[in-house]
C-alpha positions as CSV (number, residue, x, y, z in Angstrom):
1,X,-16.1,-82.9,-23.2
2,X,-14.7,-79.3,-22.1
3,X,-15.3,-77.6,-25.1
4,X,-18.9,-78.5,-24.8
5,X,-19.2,-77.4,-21.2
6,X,-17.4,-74.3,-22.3
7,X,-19.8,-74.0,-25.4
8,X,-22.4,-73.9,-23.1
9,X,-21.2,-71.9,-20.6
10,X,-21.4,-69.1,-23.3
11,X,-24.7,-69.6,-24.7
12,X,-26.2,-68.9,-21.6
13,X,-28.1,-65.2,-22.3
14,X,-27.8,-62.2,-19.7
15,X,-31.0,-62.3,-18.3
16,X,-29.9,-66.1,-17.0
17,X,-26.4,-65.5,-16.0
18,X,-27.9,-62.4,-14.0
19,X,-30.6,-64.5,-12.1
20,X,-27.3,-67.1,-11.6
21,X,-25.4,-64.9,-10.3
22,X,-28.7,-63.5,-7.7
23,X,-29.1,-67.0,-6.6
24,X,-25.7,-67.7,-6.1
25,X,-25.4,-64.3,-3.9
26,X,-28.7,-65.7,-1.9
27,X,-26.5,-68.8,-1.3
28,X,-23.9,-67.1,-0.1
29,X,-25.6,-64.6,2.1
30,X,-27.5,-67.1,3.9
31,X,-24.1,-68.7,5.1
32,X,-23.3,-65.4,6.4
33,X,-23.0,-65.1,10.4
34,X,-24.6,-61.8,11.4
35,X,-23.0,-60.1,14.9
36,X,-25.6,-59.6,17.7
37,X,-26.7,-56.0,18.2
38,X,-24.7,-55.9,21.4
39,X,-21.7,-57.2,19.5
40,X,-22.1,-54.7,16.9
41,X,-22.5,-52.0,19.9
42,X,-19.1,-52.9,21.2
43,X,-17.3,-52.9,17.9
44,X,-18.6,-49.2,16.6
45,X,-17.8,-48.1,20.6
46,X,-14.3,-49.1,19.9
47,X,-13.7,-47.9,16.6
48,X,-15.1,-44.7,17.4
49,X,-12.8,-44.8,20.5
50,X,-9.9,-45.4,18.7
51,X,-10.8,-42.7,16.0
52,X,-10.9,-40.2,18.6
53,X,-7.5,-41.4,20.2
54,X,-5.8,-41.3,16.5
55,X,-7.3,-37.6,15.9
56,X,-5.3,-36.5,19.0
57,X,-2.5,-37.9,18.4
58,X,-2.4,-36.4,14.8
59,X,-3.5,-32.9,16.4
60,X,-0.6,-33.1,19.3
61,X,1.6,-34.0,16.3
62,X,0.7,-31.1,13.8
63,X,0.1,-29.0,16.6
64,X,4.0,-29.6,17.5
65,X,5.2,-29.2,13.9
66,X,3.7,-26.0,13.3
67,X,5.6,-24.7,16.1
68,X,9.1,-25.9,15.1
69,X,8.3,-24.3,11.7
70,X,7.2,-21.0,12.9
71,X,10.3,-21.5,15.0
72,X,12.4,-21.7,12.2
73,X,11.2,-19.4,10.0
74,X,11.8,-17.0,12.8
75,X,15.3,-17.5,12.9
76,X,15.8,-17.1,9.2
């Protein structure tokens, strides 16, 4: 009984396992819960918040190395 299921899971052609595949991606989509557009506002606020806090911090931090290396090639 599996090998037949199998056999026939094989036989399909491209063209039908490609317009499987599109319905099953349909199926899927549709169960999909979409943020609002005031939800979505928020979230790309914060990351873009948080991108700008994490680009400081790496400046302040290069910024801070670059002087203790300059420092010590300066003593060498």
């Amino acid at each position: 009984m599996a090998k037949q299921i199998a056999d026939a899971e094989v036989k399909k052609t491209i063209p039908v396992r490609i317009k499987e595949f599109y319905q099953d991606v349909m199926v899927e989509m549709g169960k999909v819960t979409w943020p609002s557009r005031e939800e979505l506002k928020t979230s790309t606020s914060v990351v873009l918040l948080l991108l700008v806090i994490v680009a400081a911090i790496i400046y302040v931090y290069d910024f801070v190395f670059q002087i203790m290396v300059f420092g010590l090639f300066k003593l060498v």
